[in-house]
C-alpha positions as CSV (number, residue, x, y, z in Angstrom):
1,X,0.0,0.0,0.0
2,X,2.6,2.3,1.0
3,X,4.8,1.7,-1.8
4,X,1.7,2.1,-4.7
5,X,0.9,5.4,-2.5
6,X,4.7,6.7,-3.1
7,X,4.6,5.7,-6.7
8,X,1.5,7.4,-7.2
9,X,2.9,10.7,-5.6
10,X,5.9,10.2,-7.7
11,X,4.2,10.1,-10.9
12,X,1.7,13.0,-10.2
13,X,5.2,15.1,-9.1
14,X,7.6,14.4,-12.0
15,X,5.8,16.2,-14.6
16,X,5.0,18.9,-12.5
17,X,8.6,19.2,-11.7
18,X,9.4,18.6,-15.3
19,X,7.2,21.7,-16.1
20,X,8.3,23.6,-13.5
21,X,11.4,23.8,-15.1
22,X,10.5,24.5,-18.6
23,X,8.2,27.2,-17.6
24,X,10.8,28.9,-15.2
25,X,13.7,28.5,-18.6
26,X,11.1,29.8,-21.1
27,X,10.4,32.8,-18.4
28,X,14.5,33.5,-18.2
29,X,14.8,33.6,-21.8
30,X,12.1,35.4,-22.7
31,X,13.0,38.2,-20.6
32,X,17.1,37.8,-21.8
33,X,15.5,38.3,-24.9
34,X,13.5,41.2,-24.3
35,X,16.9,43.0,-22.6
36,X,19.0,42.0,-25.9
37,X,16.0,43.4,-28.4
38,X,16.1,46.5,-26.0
39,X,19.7,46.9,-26.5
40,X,19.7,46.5,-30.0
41,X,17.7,49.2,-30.6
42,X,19.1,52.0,-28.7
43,X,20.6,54.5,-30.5
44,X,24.7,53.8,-31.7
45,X,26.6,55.8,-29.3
46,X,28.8,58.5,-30.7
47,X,31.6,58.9,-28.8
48,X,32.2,55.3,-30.1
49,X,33.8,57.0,-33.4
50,X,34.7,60.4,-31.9
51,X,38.4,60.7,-29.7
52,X,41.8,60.4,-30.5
53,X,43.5,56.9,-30.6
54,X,46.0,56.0,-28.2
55,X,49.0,54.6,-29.6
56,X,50.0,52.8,-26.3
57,X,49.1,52.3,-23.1
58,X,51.5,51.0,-20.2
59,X,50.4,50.1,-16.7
60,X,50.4,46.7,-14.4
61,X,46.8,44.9,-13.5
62,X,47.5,43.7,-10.3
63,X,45.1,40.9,-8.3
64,X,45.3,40.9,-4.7
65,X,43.4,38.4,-1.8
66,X,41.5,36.4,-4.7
67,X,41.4,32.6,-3.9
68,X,38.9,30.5,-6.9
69,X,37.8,27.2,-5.8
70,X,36.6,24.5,-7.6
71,X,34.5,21.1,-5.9
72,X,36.6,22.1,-2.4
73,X,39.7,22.4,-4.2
74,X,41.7,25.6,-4.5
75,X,43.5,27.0,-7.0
């Protein structure tokens, strides 16, 4: 009894979970969509094409204190 009652449960769950996700992927890309339409069509940005080039550029990029960790490994 116990084991058709969990089997039952499990069936009626799965393809709510199942659409559950699908609904919650379509929602994401829909509104990525609606941001990347948005910034297509704003207007080109002038100062894009307006400046004087540099011919070079010297400097150091420095990263302090930054530890990335993968499955409770460090890198």
């Amino acid at each position: 009894m116990v084991v058709a009652l969990v089997t039952l449960v499990d069936n009626a769950y799965t393809p709510i979970a199942i659409f559950n996700v699908l609904f919650v992927q379509y929602k994401l890309d829909k509104s990525a969509y609606v941001r990347y339409v948005n910034f297509l069509n704003e207007k080109e940005d002038n100062q894009l094409f307006v400046g004087k080039r540099i011919e070079s550029a010297k400097g150091d990029i420095t990263i302090s204190n930054m530890i990335i960790a993968s499955y409770s490994r460090n890198f």
